[in-house]
PDB file of N, CA, C and O in Angstrom:
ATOM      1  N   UNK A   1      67.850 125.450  79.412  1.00  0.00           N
ATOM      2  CA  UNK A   1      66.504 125.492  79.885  1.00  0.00           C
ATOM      3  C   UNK A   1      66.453 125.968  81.327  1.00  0.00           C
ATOM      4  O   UNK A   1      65.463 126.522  81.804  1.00  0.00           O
ATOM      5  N   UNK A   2      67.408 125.758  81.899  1.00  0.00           N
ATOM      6  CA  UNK A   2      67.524 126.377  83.310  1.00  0.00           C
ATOM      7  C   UNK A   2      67.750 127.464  83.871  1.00  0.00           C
ATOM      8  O   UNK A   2      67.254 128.101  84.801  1.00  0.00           O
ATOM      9  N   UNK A   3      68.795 127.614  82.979  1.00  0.00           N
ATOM     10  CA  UNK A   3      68.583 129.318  83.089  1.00  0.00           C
ATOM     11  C   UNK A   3      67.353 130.455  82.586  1.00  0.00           C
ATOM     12  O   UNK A   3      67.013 131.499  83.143  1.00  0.00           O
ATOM     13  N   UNK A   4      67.021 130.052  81.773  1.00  0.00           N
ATOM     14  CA  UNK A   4      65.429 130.340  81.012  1.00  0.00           C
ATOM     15  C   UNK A   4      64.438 130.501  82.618  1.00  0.00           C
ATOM     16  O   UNK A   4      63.956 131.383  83.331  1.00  0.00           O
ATOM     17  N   UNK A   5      64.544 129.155  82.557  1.00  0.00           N
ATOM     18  CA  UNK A   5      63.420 129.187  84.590  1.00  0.00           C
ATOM     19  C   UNK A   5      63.773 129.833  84.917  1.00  0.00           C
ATOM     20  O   UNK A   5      63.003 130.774  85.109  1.00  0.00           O
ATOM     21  N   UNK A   6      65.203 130.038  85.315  1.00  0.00           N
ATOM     22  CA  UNK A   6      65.506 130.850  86.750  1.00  0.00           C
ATOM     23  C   UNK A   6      65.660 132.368  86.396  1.00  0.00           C
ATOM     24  O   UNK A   6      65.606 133.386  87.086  1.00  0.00           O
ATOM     25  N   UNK A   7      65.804 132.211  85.489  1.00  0.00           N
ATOM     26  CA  UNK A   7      66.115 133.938  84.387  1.00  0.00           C
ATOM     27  C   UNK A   7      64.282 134.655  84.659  1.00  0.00           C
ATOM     28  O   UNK A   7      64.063 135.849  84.450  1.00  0.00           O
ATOM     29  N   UNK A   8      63.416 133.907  85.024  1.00  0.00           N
ATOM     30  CA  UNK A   8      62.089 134.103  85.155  1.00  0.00           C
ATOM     31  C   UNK A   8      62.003 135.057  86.407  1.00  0.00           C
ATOM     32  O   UNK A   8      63.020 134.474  86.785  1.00  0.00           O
ATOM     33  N   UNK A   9      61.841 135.655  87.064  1.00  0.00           N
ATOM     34  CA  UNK A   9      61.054 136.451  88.184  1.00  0.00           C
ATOM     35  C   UNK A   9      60.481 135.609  88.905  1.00  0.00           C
ATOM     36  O   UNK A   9      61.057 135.394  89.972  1.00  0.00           O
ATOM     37  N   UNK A  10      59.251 134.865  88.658  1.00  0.00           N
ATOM     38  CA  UNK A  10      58.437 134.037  89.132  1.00  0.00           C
ATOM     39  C   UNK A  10      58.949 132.357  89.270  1.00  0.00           C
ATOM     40  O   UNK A  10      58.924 131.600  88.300  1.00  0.00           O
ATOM     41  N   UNK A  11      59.407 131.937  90.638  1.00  0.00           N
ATOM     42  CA  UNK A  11      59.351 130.573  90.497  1.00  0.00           C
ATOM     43  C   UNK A  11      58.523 129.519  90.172  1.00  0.00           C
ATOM     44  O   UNK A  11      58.855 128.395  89.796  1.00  0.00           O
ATOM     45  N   UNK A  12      56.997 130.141  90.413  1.00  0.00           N
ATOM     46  CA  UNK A  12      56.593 129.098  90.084  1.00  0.00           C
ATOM     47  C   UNK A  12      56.302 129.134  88.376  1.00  0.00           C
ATOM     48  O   UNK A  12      55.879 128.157  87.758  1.00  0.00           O
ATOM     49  N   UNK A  13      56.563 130.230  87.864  1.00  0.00           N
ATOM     50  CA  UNK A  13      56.503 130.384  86.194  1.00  0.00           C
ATOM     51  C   UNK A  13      57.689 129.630  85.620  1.00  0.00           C
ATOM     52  O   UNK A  13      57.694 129.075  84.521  1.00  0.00           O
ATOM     53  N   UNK A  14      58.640 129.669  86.440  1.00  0.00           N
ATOM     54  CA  UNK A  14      60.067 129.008  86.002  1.00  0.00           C
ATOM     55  C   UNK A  14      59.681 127.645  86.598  1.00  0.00           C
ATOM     56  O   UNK A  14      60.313 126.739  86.055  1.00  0.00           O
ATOM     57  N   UNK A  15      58.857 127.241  87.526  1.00  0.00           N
ATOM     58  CA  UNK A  15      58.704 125.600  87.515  1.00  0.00           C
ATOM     59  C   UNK A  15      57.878 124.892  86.364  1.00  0.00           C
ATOM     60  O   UNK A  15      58.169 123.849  85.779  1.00  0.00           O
ATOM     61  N   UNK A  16      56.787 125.704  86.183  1.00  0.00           N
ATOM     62  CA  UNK A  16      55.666 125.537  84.732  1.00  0.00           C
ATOM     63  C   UNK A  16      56.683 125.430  83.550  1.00  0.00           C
ATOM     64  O   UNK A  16      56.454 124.649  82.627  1.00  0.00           O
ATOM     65  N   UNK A  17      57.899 126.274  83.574  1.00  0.00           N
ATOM     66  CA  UNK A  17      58.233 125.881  82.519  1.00  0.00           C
ATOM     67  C   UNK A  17      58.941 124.837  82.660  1.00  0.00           C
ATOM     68  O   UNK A  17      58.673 124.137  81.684  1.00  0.00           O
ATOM     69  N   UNK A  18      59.780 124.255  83.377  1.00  0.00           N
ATOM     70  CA  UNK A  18      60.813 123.070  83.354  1.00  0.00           C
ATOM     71  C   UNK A  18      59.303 121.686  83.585  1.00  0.00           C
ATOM     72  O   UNK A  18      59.922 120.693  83.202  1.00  0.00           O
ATOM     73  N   UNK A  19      58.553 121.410  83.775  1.00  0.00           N
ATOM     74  CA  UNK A  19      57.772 121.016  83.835  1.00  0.00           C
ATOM     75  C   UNK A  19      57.283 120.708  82.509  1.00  0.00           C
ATOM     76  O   UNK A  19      57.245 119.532  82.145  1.00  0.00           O
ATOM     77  N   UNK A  20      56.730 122.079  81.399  1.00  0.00           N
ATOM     78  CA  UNK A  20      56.830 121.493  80.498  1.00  0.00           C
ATOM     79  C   UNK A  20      57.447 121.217  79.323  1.00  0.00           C
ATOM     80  O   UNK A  20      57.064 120.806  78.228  1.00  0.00           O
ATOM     81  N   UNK A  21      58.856 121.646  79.956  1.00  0.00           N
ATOM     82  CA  UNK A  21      60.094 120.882  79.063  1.00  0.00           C
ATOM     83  C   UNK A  21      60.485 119.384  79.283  1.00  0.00           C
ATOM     84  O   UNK A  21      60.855 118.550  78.456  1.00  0.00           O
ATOM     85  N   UNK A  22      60.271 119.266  80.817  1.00  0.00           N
ATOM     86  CA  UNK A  22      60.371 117.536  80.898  1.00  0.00           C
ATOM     87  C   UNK A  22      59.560 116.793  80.228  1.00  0.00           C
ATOM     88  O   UNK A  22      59.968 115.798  79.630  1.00  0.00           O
ATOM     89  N   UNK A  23      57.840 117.299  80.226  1.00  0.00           N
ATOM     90  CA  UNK A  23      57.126 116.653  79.754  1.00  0.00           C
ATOM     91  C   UNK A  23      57.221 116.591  78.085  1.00  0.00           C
ATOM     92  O   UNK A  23      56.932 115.574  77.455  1.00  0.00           O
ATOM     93  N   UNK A  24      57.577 117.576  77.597  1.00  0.00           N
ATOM     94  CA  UNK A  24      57.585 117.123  75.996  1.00  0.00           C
ATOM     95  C   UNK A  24      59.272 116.859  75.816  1.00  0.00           C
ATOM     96  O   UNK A  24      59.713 117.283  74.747  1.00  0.00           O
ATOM     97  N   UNK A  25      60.182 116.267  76.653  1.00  0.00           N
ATOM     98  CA  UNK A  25      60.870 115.251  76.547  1.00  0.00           C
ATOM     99  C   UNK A  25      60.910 113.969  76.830  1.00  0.00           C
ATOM    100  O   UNK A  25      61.725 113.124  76.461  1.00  0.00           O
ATOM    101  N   UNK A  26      60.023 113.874  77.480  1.00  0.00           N
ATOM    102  CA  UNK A  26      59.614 112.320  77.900  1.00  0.00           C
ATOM    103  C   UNK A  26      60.017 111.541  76.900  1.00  0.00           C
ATOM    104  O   UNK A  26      61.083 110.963  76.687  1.00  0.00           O
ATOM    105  N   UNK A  27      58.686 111.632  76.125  1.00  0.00           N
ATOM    106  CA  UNK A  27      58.311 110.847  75.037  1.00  0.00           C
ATOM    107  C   UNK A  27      59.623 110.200  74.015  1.00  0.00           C
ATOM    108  O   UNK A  27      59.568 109.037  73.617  1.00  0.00           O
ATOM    109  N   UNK A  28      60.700 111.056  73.690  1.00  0.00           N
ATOM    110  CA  UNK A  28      61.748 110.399  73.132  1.00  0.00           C
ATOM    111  C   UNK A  28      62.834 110.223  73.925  1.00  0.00           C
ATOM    112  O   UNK A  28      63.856 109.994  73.278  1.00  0.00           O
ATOM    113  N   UNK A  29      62.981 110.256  75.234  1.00  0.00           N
ATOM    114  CA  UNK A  29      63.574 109.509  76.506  1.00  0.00           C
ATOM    115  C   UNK A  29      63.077 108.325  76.278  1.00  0.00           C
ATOM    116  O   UNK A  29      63.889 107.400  76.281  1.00  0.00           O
ATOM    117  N   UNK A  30      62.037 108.094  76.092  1.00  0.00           N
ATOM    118  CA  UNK A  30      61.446 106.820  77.228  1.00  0.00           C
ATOM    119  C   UNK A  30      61.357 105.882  75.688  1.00  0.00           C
ATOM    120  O   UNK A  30      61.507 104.660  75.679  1.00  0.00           O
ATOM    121  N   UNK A  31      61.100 106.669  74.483  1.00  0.00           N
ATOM    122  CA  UNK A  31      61.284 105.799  73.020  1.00  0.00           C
ATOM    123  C   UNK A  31      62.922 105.493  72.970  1.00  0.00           C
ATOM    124  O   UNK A  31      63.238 104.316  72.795  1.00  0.00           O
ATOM    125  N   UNK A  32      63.615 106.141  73.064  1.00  0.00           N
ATOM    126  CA  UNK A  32      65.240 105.274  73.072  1.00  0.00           C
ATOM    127  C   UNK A  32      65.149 104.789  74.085  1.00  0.00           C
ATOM    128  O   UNK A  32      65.441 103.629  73.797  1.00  0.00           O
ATOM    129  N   UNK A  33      64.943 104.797  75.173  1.00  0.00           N
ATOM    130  CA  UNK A  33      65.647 103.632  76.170  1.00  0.00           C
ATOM    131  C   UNK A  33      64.676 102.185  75.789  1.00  0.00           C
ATOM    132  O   UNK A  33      65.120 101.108  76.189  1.00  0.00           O
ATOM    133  N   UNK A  34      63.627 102.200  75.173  1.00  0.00           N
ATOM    134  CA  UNK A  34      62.824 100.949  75.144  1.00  0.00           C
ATOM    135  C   UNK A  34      63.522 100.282  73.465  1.00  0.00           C
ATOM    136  O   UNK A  34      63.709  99.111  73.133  1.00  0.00           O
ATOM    137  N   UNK A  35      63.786 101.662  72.632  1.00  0.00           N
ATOM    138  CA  UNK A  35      64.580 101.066  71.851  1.00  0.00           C
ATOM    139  C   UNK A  35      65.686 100.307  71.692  1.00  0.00           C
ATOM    140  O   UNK A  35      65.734  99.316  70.964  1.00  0.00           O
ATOM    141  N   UNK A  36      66.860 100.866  72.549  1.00  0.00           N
ATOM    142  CA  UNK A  36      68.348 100.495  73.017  1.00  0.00           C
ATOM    143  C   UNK A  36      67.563  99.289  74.148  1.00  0.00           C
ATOM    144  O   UNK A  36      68.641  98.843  74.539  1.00  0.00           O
ATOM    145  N   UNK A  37      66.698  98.596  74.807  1.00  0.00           N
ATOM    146  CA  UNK A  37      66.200  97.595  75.066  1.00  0.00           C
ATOM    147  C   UNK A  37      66.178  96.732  73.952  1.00  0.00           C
ATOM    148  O   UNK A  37      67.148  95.989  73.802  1.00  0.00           O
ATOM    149  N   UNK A  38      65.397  96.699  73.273  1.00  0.00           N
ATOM    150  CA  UNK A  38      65.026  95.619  71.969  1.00  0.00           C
ATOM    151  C   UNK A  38      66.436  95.330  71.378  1.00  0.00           C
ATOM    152  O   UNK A  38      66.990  94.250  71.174  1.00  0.00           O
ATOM    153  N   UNK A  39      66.862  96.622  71.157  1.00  0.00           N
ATOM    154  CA  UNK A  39      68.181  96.044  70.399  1.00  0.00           C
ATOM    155  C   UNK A  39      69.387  94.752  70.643  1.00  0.00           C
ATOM    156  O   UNK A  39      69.109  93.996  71.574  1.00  0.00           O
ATOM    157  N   UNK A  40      70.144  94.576  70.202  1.00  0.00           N
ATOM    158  CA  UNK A  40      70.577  93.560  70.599  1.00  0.00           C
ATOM    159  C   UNK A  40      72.238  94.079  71.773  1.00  0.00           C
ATOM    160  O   UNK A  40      72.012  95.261  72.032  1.00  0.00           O
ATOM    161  N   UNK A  41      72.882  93.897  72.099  1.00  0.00           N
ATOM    162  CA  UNK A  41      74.328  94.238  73.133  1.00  0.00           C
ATOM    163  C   UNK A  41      75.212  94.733  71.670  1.00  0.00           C
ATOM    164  O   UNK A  41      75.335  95.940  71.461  1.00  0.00           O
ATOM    165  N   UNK A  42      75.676  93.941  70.905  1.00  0.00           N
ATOM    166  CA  UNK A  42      76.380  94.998  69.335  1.00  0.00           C
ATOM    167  C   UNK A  42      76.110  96.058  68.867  1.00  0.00           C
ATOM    168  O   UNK A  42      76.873  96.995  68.630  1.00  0.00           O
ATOM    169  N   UNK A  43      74.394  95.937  68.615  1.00  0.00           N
ATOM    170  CA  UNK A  43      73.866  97.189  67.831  1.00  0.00           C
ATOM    171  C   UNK A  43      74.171  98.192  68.857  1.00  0.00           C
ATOM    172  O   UNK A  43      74.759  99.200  68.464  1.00  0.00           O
ATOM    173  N   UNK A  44      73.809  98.077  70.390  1.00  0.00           N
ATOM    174  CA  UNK A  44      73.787  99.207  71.340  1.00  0.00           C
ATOM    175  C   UNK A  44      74.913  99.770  70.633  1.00  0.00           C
ATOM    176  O   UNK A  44      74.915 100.686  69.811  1.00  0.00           O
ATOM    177  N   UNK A  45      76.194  98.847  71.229  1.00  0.00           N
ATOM    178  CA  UNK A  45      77.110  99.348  71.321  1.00  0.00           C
ATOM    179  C   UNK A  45      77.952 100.574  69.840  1.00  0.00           C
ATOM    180  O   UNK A  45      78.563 101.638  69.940  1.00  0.00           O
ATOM    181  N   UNK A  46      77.595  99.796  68.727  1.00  0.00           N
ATOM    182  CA  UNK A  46      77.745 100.382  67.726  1.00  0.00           C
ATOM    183  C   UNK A  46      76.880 101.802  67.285  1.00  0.00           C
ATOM    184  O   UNK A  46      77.354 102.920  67.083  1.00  0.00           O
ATOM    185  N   UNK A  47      75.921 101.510  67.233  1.00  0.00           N
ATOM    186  CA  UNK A  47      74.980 102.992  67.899  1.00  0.00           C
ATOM    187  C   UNK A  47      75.491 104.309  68.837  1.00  0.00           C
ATOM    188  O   UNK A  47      75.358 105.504  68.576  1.00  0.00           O
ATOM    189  N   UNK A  48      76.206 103.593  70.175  1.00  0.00           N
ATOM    190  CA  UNK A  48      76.768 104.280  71.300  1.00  0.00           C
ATOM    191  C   UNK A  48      77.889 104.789  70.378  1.00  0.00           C
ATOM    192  O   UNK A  48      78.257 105.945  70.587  1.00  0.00           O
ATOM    193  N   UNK A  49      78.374 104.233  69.579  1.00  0.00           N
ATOM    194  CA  UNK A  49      79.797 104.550  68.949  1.00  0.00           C
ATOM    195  C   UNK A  49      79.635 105.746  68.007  1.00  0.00           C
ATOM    196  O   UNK A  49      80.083 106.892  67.976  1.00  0.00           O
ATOM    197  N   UNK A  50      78.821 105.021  67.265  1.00  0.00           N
ATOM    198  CA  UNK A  50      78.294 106.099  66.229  1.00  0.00           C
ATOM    199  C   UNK A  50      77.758 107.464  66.496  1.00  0.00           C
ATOM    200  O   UNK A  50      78.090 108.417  65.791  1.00  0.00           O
ATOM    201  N   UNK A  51      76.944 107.575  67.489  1.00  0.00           N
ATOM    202  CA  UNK A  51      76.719 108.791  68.297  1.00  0.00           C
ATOM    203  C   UNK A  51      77.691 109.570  68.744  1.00  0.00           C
ATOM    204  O   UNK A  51      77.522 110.780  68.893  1.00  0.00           O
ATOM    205  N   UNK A  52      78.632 109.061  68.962  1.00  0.00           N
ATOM    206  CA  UNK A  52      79.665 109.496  69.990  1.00  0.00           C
ATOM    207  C   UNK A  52      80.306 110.196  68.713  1.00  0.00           C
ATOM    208  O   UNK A  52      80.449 111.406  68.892  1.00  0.00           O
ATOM    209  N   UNK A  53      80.698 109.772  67.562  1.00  0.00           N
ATOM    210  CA  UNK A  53      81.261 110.364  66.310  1.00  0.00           C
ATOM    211  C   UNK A  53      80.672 111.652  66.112  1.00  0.00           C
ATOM    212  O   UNK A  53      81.239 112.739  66.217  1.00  0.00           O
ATOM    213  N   UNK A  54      79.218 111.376  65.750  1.00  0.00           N
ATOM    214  CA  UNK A  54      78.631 112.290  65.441  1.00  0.00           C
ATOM    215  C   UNK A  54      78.623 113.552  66.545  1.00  0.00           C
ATOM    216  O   UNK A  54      78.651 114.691  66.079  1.00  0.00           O
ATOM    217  N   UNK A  55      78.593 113.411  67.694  1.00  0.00           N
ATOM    218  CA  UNK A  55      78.377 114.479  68.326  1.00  0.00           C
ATOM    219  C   UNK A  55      80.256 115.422  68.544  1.00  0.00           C
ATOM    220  O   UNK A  55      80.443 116.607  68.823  1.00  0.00           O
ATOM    221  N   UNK A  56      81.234 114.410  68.304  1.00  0.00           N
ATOM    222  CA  UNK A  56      82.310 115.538  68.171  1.00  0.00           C
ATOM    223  C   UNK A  56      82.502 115.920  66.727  1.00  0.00           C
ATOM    224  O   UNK A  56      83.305 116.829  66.515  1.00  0.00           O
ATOM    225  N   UNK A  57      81.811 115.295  65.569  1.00  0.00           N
ATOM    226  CA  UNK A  57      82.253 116.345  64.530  1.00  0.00           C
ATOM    227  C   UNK A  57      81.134 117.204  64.604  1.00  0.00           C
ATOM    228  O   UNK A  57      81.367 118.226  63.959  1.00  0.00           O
ATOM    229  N   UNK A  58      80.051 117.211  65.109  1.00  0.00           N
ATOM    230  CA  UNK A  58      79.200 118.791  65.542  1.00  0.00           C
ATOM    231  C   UNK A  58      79.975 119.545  66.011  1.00  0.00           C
ATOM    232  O   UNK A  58      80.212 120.539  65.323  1.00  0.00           O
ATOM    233  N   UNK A  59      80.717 119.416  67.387  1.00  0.00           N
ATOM    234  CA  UNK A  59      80.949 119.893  68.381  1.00  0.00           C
ATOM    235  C   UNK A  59      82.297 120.801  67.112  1.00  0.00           C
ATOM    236  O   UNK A  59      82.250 122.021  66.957  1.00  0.00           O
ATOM    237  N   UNK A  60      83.414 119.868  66.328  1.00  0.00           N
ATOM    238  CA  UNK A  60      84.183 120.492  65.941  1.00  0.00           C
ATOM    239  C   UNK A  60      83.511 121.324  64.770  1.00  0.00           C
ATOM    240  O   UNK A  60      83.871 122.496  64.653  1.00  0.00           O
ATOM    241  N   UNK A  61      83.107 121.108  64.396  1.00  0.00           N
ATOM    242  CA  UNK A  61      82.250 122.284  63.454  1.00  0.00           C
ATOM    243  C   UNK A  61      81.696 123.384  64.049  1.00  0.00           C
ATOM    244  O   UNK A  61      81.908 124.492  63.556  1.00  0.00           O
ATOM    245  N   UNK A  62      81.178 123.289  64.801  1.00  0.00           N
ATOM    246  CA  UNK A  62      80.755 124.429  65.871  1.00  0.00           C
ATOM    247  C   UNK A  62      82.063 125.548  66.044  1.00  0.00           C
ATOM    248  O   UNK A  62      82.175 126.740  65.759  1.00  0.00           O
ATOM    249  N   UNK A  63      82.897 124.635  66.598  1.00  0.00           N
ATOM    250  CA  UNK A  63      83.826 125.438  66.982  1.00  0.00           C
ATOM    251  C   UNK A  63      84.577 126.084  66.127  1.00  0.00           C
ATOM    252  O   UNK A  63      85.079 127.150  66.485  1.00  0.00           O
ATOM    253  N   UNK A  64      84.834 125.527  64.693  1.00  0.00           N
ATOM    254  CA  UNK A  64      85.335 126.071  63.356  1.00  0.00           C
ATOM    255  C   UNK A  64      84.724 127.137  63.159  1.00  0.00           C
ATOM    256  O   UNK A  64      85.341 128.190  62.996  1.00  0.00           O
ATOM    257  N   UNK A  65      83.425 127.071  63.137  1.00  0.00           N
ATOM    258  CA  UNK A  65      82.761 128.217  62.788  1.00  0.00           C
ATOM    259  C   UNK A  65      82.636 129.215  63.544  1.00  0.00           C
ATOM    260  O   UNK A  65      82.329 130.288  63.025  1.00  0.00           O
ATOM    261  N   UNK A  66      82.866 129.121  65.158  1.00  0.00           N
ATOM    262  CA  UNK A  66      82.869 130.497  65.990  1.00  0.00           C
ATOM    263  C   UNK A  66      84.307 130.697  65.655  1.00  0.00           C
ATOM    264  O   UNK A  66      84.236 131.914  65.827  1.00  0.00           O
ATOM    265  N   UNK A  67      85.315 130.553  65.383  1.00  0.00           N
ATOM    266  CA  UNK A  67      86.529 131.375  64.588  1.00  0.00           C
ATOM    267  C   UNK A  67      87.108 131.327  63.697  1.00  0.00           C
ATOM    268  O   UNK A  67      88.327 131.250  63.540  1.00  0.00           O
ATOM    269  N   UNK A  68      85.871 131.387  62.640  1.00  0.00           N
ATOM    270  CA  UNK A  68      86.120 131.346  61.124  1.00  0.00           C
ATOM    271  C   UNK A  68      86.157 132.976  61.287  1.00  0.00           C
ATOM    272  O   UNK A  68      85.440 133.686  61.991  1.00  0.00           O
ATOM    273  N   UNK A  69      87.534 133.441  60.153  1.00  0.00           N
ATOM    274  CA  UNK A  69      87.313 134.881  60.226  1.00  0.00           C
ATOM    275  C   UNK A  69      86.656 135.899  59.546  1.00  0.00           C
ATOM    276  O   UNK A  69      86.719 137.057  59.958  1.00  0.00           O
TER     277      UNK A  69
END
């Protein structure tokens, strides 16, 4: 997204936009952190875990596939 702004000519067109990329991220920022609140110290943690899985078998799939031949 940052490069997108700055890739812009216009700063203040590249601030409008990070502006409204923050703003339509808010909303599920501010819904997980009130979520991971309610939850209990286990679930976080198991959650934190589980995420953490999930985002390296993306990551290794990703990478399978940029040198699949």
């Amino acid at each position: 997204m940052y490069v997108m702004a700055a890739g812009n000519a216009d700063p203040i067109e590249g601030a409008k936009f990070l502006v409204a990329f923050g703003l339509g991220t808010l909303p599920a920022l501010l819904g997980f952190g009130m979520a991971t609140r309610w939850l209990s110290g286990a679930m976080t943690q198991r959650i934190t875990k589980i995420s953490g899985v999930i985002l390296l078998v993306m990551g290794l799939h990703d990478f399978q596939r940029q040198y699949e031949c």
